[in-house]
Each structure stands twice: as structure tokens, then as C-alpha cells.
Wavefront OBJ file of the C-alpha trace (Angstrom):
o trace
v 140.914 -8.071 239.396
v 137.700 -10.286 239.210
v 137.955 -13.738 240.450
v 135.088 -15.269 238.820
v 135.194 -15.807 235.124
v 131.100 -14.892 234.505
v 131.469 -11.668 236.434
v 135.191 -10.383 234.717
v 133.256 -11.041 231.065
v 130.023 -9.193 231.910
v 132.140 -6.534 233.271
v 134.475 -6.352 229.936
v 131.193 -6.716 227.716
v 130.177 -3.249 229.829
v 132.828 -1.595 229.259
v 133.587 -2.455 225.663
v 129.751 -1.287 225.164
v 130.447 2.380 227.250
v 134.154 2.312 224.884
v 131.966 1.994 221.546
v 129.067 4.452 222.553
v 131.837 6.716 223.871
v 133.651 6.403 220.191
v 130.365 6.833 218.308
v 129.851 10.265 220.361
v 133.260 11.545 219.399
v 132.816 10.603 215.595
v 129.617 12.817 215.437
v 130.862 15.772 218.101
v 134.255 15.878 216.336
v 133.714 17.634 213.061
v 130.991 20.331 215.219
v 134.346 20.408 217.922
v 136.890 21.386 215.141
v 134.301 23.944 213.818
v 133.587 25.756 217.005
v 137.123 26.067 217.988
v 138.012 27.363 214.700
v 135.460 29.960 214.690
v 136.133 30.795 218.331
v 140.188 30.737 217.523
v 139.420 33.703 214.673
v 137.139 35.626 217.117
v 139.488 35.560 219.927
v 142.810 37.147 218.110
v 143.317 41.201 218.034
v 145.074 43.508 216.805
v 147.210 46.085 218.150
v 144.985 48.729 218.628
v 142.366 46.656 220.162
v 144.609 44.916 223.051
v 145.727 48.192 223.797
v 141.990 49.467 224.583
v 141.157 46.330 226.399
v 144.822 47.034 228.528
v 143.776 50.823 229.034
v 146.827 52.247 227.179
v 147.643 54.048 224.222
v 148.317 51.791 220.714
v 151.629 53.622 220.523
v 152.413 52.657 224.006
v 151.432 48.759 223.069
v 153.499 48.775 220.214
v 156.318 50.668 221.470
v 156.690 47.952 224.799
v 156.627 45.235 222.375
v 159.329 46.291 220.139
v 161.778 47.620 223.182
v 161.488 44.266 224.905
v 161.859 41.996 221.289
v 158.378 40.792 221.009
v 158.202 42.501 217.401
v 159.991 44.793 214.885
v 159.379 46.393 211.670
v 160.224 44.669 208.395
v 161.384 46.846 205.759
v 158.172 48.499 204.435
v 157.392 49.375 208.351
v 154.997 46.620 208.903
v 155.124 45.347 212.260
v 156.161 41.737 212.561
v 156.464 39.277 215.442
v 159.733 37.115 215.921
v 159.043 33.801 215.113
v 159.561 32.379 218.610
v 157.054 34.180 219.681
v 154.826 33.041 216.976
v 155.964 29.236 217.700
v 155.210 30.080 221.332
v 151.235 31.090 220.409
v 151.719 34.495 221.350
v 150.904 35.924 218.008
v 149.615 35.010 214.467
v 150.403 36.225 211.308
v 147.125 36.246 209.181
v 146.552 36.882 205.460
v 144.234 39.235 203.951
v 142.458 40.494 201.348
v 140.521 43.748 201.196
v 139.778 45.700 197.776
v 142.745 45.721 195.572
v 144.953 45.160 198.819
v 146.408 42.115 200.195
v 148.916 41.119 202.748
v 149.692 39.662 205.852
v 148.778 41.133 209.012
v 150.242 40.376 213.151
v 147.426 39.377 215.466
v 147.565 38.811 219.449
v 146.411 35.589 220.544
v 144.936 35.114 224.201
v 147.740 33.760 225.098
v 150.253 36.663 224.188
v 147.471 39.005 226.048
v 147.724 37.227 229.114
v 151.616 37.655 228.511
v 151.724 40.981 228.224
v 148.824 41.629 230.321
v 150.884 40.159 233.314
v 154.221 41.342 231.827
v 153.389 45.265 231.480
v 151.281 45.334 234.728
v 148.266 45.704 233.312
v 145.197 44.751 235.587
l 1 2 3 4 5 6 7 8 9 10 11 12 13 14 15 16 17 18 19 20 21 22 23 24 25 26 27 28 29 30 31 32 33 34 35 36 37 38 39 40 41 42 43 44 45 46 47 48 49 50 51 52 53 54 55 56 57 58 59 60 61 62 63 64 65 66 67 68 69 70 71 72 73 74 75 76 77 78 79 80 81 82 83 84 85 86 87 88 89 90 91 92 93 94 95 96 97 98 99 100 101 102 103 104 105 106 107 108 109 110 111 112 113 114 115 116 117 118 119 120 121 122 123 124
């Protein structure tokens, strides 16, 4: 606490004038912020086949660990699928697509459910 009145309002004035500039910053970096991580959020998921060449192991192997320890199944049609809890927990994404005539969804590994499994399967 400042004792003297003069002081404790220059002070506030200082701060309130650092708060504002600080505010003005985040209205301009926020939409470039949201942008970046969005682009860098798309970038940074893979697919099956490419975890299991950055992990050094065969894509059947990947896939094979994941469904024998309930990470993922296959639906109906075959298609692998992660169990929502593991979705919730940001280890995968399920992604839409669009290619030619075809569309669909498709399972993606986030960082986080390569650092996971990474750990979890020994991987180094």
C-alpha cells in the first residue's frame, strides 16, 4: 500500500495506462492468435500410417496396439474409430472429408495421443 494520496493515483493512472495498452495489443494479436493456432492445430494431427513411421513400427502394429488396449475399434463398414473418451481426452480427432465423389469422416492422432502412445508402447 501507498501512504501518500499523489503517489497511490500516479501509480493507478500507470497502471490503468499499461492495462489499456496491454488490452489494445490483445484486440489486434487475437484474431492473428486464433489463426495461427488453427492452422498449426490442422498441421500437427496424423494419421495412422504416419505416427507409425515417426514411432518406427509397422501401421499394422499401430493399429493393432490401439485396438487390443481400447483406444479404437472398427465400426461396422471396418472404419477405424476412436472411443469417445479418448476423443474428449484430445487424444484423437475425427475429421470430415471430401475428396472426388467420396466423403466421410476420418480418425486423426493429435500430439497429445502421440505423446500417449509414444510413452505408452515404449517408443523412444
Amino acid at each position: 500500500q501507498i501512504e501518500d494520496p499523489i503517489e497511490r493515483a500516479e501509480r493507478w493512472i500507470e497502471e490503468e495506462k499499461e492495462r489499456r495498452k496491454l488490452q489494445q495489443e490483445n484486440k489486434i494479436m487475437m484474431p492473428k492468435a486464433s489463426y495461427f493456432d488453427a492452422l498449426v492445430e490442422r498441421n500437427l494431427l496424423t494419421n495412422f500410417r504416419d505416427t507409425a513411421k515417426e514411432f518406427k513400427i509397422g501401421q499394422k502394429e499401430l493399429i493393432e496396439w490401439l485396438i487390443d488396449n481400447d483406444y479404437i475399434y472398427r465400426d461396422n463398414k471396418g472404419k477405424l474409430k476412436p472411443y469417445m473418451k479418448y476423443v474428449d481426452a484430445g487424444l484423437f480427432e475425427i475429421k470430415e472429408y471430401k475428396k472426388n465423389k467420396h466423403a466421410g469422416t476420418q480418425t486423426l492422432i493429435a500430439p497429445k495421443g502421440r505423446e500417449t502412445f509414444k510413452l505408452l508402447i515404449g517408443v523412444k
